[in-house]
C-alpha positions as CSV (number, residue, x, y, z in Angstrom):
1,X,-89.4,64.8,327.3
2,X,-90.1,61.8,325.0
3,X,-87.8,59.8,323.7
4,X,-87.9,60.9,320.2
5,X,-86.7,64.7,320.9
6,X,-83.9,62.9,323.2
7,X,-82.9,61.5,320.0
8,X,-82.7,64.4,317.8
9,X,-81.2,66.7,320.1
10,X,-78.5,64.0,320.8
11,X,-77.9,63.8,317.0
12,X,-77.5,67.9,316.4
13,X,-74.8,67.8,319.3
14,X,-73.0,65.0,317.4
15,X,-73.3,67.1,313.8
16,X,-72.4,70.5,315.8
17,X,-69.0,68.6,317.0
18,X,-68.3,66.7,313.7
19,X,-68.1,70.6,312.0
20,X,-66.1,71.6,314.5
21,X,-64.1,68.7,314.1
22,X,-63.7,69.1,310.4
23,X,-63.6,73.0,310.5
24,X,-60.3,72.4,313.1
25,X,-58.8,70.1,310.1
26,X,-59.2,72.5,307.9
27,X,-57.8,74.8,310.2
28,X,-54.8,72.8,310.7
29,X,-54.4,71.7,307.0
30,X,-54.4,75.1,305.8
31,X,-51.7,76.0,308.2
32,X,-49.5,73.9,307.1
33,X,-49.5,74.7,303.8
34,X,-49.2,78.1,304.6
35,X,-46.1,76.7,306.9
36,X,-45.1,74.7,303.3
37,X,-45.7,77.6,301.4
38,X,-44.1,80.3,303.9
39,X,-40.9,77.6,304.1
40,X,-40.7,76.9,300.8
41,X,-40.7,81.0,299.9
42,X,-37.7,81.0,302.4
43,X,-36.1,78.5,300.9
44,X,-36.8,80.1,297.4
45,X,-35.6,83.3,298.7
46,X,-32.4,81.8,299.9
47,X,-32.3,79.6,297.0
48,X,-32.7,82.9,295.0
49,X,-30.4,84.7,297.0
50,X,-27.2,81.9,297.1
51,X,-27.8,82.3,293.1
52,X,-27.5,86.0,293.6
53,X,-24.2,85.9,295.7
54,X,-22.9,83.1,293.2
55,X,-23.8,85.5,290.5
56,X,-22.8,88.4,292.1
57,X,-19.5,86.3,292.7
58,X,-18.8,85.5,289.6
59,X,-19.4,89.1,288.6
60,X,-16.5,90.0,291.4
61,X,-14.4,87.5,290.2
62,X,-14.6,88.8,286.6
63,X,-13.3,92.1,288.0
64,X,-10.3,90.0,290.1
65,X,-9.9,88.4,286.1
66,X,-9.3,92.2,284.6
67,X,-7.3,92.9,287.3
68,X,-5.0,90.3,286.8
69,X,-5.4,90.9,283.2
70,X,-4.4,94.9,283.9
71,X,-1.5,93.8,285.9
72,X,-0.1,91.6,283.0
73,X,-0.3,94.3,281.0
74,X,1.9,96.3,282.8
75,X,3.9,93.2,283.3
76,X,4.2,92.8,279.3
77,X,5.3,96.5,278.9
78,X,7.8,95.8,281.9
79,X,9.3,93.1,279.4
80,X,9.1,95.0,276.3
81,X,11.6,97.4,278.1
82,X,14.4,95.1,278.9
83,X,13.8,94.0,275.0
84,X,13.6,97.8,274.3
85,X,17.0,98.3,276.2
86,X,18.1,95.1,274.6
87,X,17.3,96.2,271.3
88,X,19.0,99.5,271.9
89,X,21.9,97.6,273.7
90,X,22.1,95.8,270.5
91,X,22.2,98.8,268.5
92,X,25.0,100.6,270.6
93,X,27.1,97.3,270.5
94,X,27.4,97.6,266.6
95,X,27.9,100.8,266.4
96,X,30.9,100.6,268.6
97,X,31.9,97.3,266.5
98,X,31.2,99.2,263.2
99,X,33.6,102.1,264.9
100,X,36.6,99.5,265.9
101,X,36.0,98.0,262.3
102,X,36.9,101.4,261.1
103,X,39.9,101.8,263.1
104,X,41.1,98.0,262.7
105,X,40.2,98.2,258.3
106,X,43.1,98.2,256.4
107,X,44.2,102.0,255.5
108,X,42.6,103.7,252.4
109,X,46.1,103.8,251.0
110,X,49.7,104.3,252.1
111,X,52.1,107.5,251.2
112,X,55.8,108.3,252.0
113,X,56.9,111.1,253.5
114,X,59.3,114.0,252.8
115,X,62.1,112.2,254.8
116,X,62.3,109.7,252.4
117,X,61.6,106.7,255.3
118,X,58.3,107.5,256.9
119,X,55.2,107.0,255.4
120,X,51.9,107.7,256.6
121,X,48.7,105.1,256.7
122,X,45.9,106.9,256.4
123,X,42.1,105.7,257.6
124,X,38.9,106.8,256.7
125,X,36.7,107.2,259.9
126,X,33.5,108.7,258.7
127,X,32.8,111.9,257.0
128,X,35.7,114.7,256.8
129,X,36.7,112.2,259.1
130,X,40.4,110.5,258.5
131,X,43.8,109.1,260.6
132,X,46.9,109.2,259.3
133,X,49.5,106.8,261.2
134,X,53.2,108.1,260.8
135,X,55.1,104.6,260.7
136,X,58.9,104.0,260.7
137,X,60.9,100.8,260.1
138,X,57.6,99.1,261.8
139,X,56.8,101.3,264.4
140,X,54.1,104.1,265.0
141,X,55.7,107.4,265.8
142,X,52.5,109.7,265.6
143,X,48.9,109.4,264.6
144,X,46.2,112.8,263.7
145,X,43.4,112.9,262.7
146,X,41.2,115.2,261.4
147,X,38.3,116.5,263.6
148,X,36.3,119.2,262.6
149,X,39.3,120.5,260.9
150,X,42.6,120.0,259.5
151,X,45.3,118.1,261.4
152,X,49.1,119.2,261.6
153,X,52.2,117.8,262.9
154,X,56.2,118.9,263.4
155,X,57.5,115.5,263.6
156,X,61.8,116.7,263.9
157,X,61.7,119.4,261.5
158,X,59.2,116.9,259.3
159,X,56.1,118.7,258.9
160,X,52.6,117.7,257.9
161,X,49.3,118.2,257.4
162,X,46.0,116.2,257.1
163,X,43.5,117.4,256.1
164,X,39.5,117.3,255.8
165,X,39.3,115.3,252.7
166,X,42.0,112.7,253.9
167,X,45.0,114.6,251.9
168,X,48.8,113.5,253.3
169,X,51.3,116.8,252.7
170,X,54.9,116.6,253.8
171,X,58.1,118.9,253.9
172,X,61.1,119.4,255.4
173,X,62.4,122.6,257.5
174,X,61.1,126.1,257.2
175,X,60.4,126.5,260.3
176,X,60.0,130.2,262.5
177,X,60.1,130.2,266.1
178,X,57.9,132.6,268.1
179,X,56.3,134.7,269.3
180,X,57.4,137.2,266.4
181,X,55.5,138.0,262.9
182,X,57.2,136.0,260.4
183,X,56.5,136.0,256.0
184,X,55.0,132.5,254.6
185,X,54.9,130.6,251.3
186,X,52.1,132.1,249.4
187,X,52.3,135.3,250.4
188,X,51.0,134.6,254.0
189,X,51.7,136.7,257.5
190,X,51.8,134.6,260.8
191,X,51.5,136.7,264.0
192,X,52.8,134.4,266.4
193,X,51.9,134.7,270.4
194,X,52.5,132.9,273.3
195,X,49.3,132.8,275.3
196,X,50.2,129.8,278.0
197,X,52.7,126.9,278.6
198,X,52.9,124.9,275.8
199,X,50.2,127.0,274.1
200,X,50.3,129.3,271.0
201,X,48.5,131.3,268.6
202,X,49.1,132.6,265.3
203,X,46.9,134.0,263.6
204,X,47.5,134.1,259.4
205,X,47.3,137.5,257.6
206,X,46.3,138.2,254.1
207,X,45.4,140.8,252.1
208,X,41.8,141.5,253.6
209,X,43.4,140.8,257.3
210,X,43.1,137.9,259.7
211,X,42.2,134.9,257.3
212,X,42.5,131.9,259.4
213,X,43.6,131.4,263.4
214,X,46.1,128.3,264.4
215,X,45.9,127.8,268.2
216,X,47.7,124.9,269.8
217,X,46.7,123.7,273.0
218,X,49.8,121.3,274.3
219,X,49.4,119.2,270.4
220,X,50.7,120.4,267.4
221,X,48.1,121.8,264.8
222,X,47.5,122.1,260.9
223,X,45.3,124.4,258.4
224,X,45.1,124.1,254.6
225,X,45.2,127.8,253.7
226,X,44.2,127.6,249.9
227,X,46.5,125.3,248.8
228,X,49.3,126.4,251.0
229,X,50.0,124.3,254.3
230,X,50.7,125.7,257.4
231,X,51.4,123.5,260.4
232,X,52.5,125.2,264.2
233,X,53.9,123.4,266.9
234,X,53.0,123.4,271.2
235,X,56.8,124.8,270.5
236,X,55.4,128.1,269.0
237,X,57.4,127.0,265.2
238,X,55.6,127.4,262.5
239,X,56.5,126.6,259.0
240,X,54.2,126.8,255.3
241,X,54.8,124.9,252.3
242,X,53.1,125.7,248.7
């Protein structure tokens, strides 16, 4: 072999290696930015994904935000009660003021009585609703009042009436004591029974029958039977005056 081919064949080995060489760099430098690349998608992806949890966070923490916003809510409502109650506490309390107002006012007016020493101080309570005091040198002997009807009392052979509309009546004596059937001023019938201790009924007779029913129940009670008053006592007296 001559020196010249020696040559060339030595310089093809040395361009054969250099390719390789430089083919192996490429190799390498490629996988390494596929290394970057592959790293840098993972870091992305966690990058993307740490944004996700915040986010997805923040989106659970808005819910823990309602929930706290529900629960004062409830906790609002819970105080508008007590202010409810409050309010209606407050409501109840002047009522009951406005009440002891009415029994602590000064009476609607004062009238003697048949006796010629008692008088009576009468009240005005509400509607058809009145109080008559029965006061004697200073001191309070009896009170009725008038609910849901008239109001009678036999106060010693004293009786009297109040009724609906706050009227005082008064008279002395005239009494009957049952049980029996006994005549009345204004042409009245009283059938008086005994139906218990302490307890009486009579019932008042007209022309047409049974007009009006007095029933005591251990108090004395009144009626204003057309302009004639009738009052019956837990004795069983009764007594009318025109």
């Amino acid at each position: 072999m001559s020196s010249s081919t020696t040559v060339r064949t030595a310089r093809r080995r040395t361009l054969r290696i250099a390719a390789v060489a430089l083919a192996a760099a490429a190799g390498l430098s490629l996988t390494a930015c596929s290394g970057s690349d592959a790293a840098g998608a993972k870091s992305a992806g966690r990058t993307d994904m740490g944004m996700a949890a915040a986010e997805s966070g923040g989106a659970s923490s808005s819910p823990g935000a309602q929930g706290s916003d529900a629960k004062a809510s409830p906790g609002a409502k819970a105080d508008a009660k007590p202010d409810a109650k409050a309010a209606a506490a407050g409501k109840q309390s002047g009522s009951a003021h406005a009440t002891g107002g009415g029994k602590a006012a000064s009476p609607v007016r004062t009238q003697r009585l048949a006796d010629g020493i008692s008088k009576a101080e009468i009240y005005k309570l509400g509607d058809q609703r009145y109080r008559a005091k029965i006061v004697a040198r200073g001191s309070v002997l009896a009170t009725l009042e008038t609910k849901e009807g008239d109001a009678g009392l036999d106060a010693n052979d004293m009786f009297i009436t109040l009724t609906l509309d706050g009227q005082v009546h008064s008279w002395m004596g005239g009494g009957h004591q049952g049980p029996g059937t006994f005549e009345l001023a204004g042409g009245w019938t009283a059938k008086v029974t005994k139906i218990g201790e302490l307890r009486y009924r009579a019932q008042i007779l007209g022309h047409d029958g049974v007009a009006a029913t007095l029933e005591t129940n251990q108090h004395d009670v009144g009626v204003d039977a057309n302009g004639v008053y009738i009052v019956l006592s837990n004795g069983g007296v009764i007594s009318a005056h025109k």
